[in-house]
C-alpha positions in Angstrom: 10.6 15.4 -3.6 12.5 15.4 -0.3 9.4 16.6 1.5 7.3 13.2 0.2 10.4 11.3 1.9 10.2 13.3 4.5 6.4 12.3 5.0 7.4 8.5 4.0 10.3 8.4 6.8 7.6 9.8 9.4 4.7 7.2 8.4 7.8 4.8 8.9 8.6 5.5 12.1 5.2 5.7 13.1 4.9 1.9 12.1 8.3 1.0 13.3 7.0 2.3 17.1 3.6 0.4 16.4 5.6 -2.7 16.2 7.7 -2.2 19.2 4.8 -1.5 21.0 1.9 -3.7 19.8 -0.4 -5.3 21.9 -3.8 -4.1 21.6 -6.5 -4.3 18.6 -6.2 -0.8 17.9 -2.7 -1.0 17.3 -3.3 -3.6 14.8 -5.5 -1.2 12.8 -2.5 2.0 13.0 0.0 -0.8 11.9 -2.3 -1.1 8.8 -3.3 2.2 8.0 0.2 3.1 8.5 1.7 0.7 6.1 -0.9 1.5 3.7 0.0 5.2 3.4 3.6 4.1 3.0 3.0 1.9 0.1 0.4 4.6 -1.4 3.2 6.9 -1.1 5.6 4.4 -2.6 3.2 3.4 -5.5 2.4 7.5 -6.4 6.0 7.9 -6.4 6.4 4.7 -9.0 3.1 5.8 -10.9 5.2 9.4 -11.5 8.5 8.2 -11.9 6.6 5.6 -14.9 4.5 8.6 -16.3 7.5 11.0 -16.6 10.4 8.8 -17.3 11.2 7.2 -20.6 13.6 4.1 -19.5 12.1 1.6 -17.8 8.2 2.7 -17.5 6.8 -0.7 -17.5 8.7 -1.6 -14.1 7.8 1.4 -12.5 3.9 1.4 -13.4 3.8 -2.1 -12.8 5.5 -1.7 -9.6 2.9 1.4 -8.6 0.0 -0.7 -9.6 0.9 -3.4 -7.3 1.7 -1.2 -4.6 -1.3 0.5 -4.4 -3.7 -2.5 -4.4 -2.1 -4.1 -1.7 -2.7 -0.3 0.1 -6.0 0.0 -0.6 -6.5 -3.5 0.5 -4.9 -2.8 3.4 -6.7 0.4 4.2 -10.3 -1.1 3.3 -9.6 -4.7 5.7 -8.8 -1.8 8.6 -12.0 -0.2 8.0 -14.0 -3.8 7.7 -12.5 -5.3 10.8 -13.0 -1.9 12.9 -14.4 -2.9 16.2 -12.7 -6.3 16.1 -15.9 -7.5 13.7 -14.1 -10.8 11.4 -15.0 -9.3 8.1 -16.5 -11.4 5.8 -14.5 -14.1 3.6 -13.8 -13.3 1.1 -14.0 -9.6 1.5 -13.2 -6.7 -0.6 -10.0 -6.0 1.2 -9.0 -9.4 -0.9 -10.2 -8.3 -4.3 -7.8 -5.5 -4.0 -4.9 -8.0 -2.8 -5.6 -10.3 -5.3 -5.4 -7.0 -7.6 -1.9 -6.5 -6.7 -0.6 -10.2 -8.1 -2.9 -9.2 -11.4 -1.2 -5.6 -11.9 2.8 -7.8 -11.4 1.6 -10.7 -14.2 0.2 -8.5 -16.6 2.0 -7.4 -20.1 2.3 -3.6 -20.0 2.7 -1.4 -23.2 4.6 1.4 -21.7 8.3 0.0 -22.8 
C-alpha cells in the first residue's frame, strides 16, 4: 500500500511542477496524462477498498467509478488533441466525462 502512495505522491509532483512550469502544448498534454494516472490510481484504490470492505462499499465504488471515467476521459482527450488537432465535439473523451456524473447519480446495491 505505501508503495501505490509512493507512486501517487511522484505522479503528484510531477503535475504540481507541470503547473509551475506550463507554457507550451506539450505540457498541456503531461498535465493530463498526469492527472489521469492519479485519479486511476485514486479510483483502483476506491474500487479495492469497496470490493474488500464491508462498511461503506457503495461510497467507495461509487467514488472509483467516477474517478476513473473522468481518467480515462482525460487520458483519451490527450491522445485526440495530440498535435494540437481540436478534437471533434462531442468527442469520446466526453462520453467518458459524462460517465463520471452517471456512476455519482446512480443507486448502488453494494450497502
Amino acid at each position: 500500500m505505501w508503495l501505490v502512495y509512493g507512486v501517487m505522491s511522484v505522479f503528484l509532483a510531477a503535475y504540481l511542477v507541470s503547473l509551475i512550469v506550463r507554457g507550451e502544448d506539450r505540457l498541456a498534454d503531461l498535465q493530463r496524462l498526469v492527472g489521469g494516472r492519479v485519479r486511476g490510481t485514486g479510483s483502483l484504490l476506491c474500487l479495492l477498498r469497496g470490493f474488500t470492505k464491508g462498511n461503506g462499499r457503495a461510497v467507495a465504488v461509487t467514488l472509483g467509478l467516477g474517478l476513473a471515467m473522468w481518467a480515462i476521459g482525460d487520458v483519451v482527450l490527450t491522445f485526440q488533441s495530440r498535435g494540437g488537432v481540436e478534437p471533434p465535439t462531442p468527442s469520446l473523451a466526453d462520453v467518458f466525462y459524462l460517465g463520471f456524473f452517471r456512476s455519482r447519480t446512480s443507486r448502488s446495491s453494494f450497502s
